[in-house]
N, C-alpha and C positions, 0 to 999 in steps of 0.2 A: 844628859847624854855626855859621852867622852867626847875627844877628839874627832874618833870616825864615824859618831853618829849612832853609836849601840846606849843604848837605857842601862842607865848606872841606879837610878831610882826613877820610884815612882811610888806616889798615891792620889788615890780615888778618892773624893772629898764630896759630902752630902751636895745634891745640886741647890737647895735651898741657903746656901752657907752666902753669907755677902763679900762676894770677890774683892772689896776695896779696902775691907778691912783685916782681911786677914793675911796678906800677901808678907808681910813684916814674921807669921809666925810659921809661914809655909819656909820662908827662905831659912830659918832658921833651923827647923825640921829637916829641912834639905842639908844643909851642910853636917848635921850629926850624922849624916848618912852616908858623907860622901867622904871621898877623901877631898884633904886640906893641904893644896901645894904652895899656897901663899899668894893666889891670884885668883880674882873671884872670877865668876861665872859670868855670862851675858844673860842678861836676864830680858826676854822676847815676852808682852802681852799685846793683849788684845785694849782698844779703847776703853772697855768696860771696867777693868784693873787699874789703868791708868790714868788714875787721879791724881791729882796735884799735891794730895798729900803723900800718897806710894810714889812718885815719881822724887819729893824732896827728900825721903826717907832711903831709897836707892841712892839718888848723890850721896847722902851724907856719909853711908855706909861704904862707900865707895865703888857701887856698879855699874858697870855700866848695861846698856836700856837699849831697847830697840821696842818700838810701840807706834802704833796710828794715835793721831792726834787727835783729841775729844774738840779742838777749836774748829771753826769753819773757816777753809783757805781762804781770808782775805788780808791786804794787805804785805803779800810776800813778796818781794823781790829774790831777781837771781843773784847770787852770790859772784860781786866781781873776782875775776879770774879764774872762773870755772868754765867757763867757755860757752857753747852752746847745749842746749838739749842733748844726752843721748838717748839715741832709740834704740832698743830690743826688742827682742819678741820672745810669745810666751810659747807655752805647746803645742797650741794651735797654730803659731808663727802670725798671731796679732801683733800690729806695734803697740810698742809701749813705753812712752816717753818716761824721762829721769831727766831731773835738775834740781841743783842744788838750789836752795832756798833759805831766803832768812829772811825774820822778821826784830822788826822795833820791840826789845827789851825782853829777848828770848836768847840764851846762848847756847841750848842745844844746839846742834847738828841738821837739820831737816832737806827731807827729799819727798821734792813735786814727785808723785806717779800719776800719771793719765793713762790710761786705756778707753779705746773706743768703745772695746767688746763691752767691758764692765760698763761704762758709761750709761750703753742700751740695755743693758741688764737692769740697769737701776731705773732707769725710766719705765722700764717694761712693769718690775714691781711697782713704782710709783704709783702707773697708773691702776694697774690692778686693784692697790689698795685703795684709790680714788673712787672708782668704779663703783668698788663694794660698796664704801662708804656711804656713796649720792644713793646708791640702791638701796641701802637699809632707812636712808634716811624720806625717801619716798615712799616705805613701808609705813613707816612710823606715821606721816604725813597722812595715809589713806585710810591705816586703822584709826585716826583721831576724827576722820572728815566721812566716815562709813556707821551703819549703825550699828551697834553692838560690837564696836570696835574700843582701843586702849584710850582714853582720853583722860583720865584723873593724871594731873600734873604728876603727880611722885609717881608712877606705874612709867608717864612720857620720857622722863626724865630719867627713870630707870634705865631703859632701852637704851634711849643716845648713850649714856654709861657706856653701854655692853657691847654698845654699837663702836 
């Protein structure tokens, strides 16, 4: 996208194609496409792109990154002299806290987001997939404990698989 947000390129890429490795020949693609004023782009993914090795691959090349972190929040401290939380809200005028953060022997840039609403969204899914889960697996359970039900190890073992 330009400055004010209109699509300068674009491509469609097989959904099958593996996101972490090809990010190196997309940005490449990208720039024969675009124009070249001497300052690279920001380049925004999703956790599933950003790997450790697309992410050392953008430093080196010199970009800069905006991406959710594939680590699990622990260990962050708030970065002194950034003050306290701020909060905003989103379109539905939830709050949503911001703070800067950093961790032991990381020197990107990182910012806390919490939201409540997403929060109970994610528990909501949690449990949903728990749910299934215990359910299929009480399925399994009754076809092996019934007669004429799945019981050969490799058919049991299938299932949980699938399960």
């Amino acid at each position: 996208m330009n400055i004010e947000g209109f699509v300068k390129y674009s491509k469609i890429y097989r959904g099958n194609v593996g996101e972490t490795t090809k990010l190196e020949a997309m940005l490449n693609e990208l720039s024969t496409h675009t124009s070249s004023t001497g300052r690279k782009p920001m380049v925004v993914m999703d956790a599933g792109i950003a790997d450790e090795d697309n992410l050392k691959m953008l430093k080196s090349k010199g970009y800069d990154y905006l991406c959710v972190t594939r680590s699990k929040s622990k260990d962050y401290v708030a970065v002194k002299g950034h003050g306290a939380p701020v909060i905003i809200t989103d379109r539905r005028k939830s709050p949503v806290v911001l703070l800067m953060v950093e961790k032991e022997g990381i020197d990107d840039s990182l910012l806390y987001v919490h939201s409540e609403r997403k929060a109970i969204k994610e528990l909501s899914m949690n449990e949903n997939f728990t749910s299934h889960f215990v359910s299929g697996l009480n399925q399994i359970l009754q076809g092996i404990q019934k007669k004429g039900g799945t019981k050969k190890a490799d058919k049991v073992w299938e299932r949980i698989g699938r399960l």
